[in-house]
Structure formats: C-alpha cells, structure tokens
C-alpha positions in Angstrom: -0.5 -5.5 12.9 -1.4 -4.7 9.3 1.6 -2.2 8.0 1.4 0.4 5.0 2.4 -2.1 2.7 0.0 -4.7 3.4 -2.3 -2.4 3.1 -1.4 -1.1 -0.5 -1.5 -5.1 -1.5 -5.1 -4.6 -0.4 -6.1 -1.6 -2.1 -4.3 -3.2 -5.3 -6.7 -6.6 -5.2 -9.9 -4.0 -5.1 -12.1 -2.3 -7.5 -12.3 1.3 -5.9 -15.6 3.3 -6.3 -15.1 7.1 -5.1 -18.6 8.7 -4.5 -18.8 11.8 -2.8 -15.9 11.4 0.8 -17.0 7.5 0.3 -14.8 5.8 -1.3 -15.7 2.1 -1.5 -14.0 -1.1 -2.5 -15.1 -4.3 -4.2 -13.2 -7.5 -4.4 -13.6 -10.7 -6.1 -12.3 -12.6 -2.9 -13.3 -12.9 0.3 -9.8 -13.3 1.8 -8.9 -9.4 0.6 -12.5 -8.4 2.0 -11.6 -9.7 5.0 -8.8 -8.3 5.7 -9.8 -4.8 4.7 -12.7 -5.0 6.5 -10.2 -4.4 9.7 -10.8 -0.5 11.6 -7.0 -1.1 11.7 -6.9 -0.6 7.8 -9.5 1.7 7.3 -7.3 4.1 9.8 -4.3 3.1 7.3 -6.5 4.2 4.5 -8.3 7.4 5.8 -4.9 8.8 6.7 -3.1 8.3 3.8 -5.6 10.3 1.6 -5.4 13.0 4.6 -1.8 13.0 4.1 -1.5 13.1 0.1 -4.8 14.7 -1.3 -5.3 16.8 1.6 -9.2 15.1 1.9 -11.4 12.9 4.6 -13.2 9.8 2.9 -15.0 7.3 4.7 -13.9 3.8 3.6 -16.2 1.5 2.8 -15.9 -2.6 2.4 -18.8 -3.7 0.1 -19.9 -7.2 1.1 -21.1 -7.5 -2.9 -18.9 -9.3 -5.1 -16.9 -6.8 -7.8 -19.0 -5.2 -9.7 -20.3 -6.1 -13.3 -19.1 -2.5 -14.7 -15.2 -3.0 -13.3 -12.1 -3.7 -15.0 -12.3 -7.6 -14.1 -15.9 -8.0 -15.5 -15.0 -6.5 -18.9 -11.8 -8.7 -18.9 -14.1 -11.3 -18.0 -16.7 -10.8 -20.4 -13.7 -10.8 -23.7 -12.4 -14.1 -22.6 -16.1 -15.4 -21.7 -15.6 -15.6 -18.0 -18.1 -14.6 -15.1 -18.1 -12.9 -12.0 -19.1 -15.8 -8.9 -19.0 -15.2 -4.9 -15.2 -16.2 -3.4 -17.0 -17.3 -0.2 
C-alpha cells in the first residue's frame, strides 16, 4: 500500500499545475507517473488538501512529459539540455 510518505516523494518528483479544484501533475519519468497514477494516491492526495487548505481538488496525472514552462525546462534550457519522453 502506498503510505503518506511515499506519496510526498511523489508530489516532490512533479511539476504541479493548480487550475481552478484541478490540480495536475507533470513528470519527467514514467516510473513517478506511474505510480501516481494509482486511485490509492489520488485518495492520499485529495485528502490531504481537505485536511490542510480546507478545499476539494481533483488530481490529475498528465500523460504529457513536464512541461516546457516548468522549473526543469528553464534549468534545462541554461545548461543546454532538453526535455525527451522517460518511456
């Protein structure tokens, strides 16, 4: 069974997109999208925020690689790196 930490390793090894109650995650390997695509840690999720920011989102597991905008593209793009599919 996936526990709370596991599922904070998860969340760390995304790029989080909050839109509206969907909040949506992006990873640069398909091992993490894997394992967050589980109900089991989407529950996880969806109750924590209930719990600390008193609010309902709807995670979602985007089968697209990170996005170009994120954090790891712009680290990327200084060291003259690229963005390629984990699978």
């Amino acid at each position: 069974t996936l526990d709370e930490p596991a599922a904070l390793a998860i969340v760390k090894n995304a790029d989080v997109r909050l839109a509206g109650a969907t909040l949506t995650l992006f990873f640069a390997k398909n091992f993490w999208r894997k394992k967050a695509s589980t109900r089991h840690f989407r529950d996880i999720l969806e109750r924590a925020f209930r719990e600390t920011y008193d609010a309902t989102v709807e995670i979602e597991v985007s089968p697209d690689p990170v996005p170009g905008d994120s954090a790891a593209a712009n680290v990327l793009d200084l060291i003259g790196g690229e963005i390629v599919s984990a699978e």
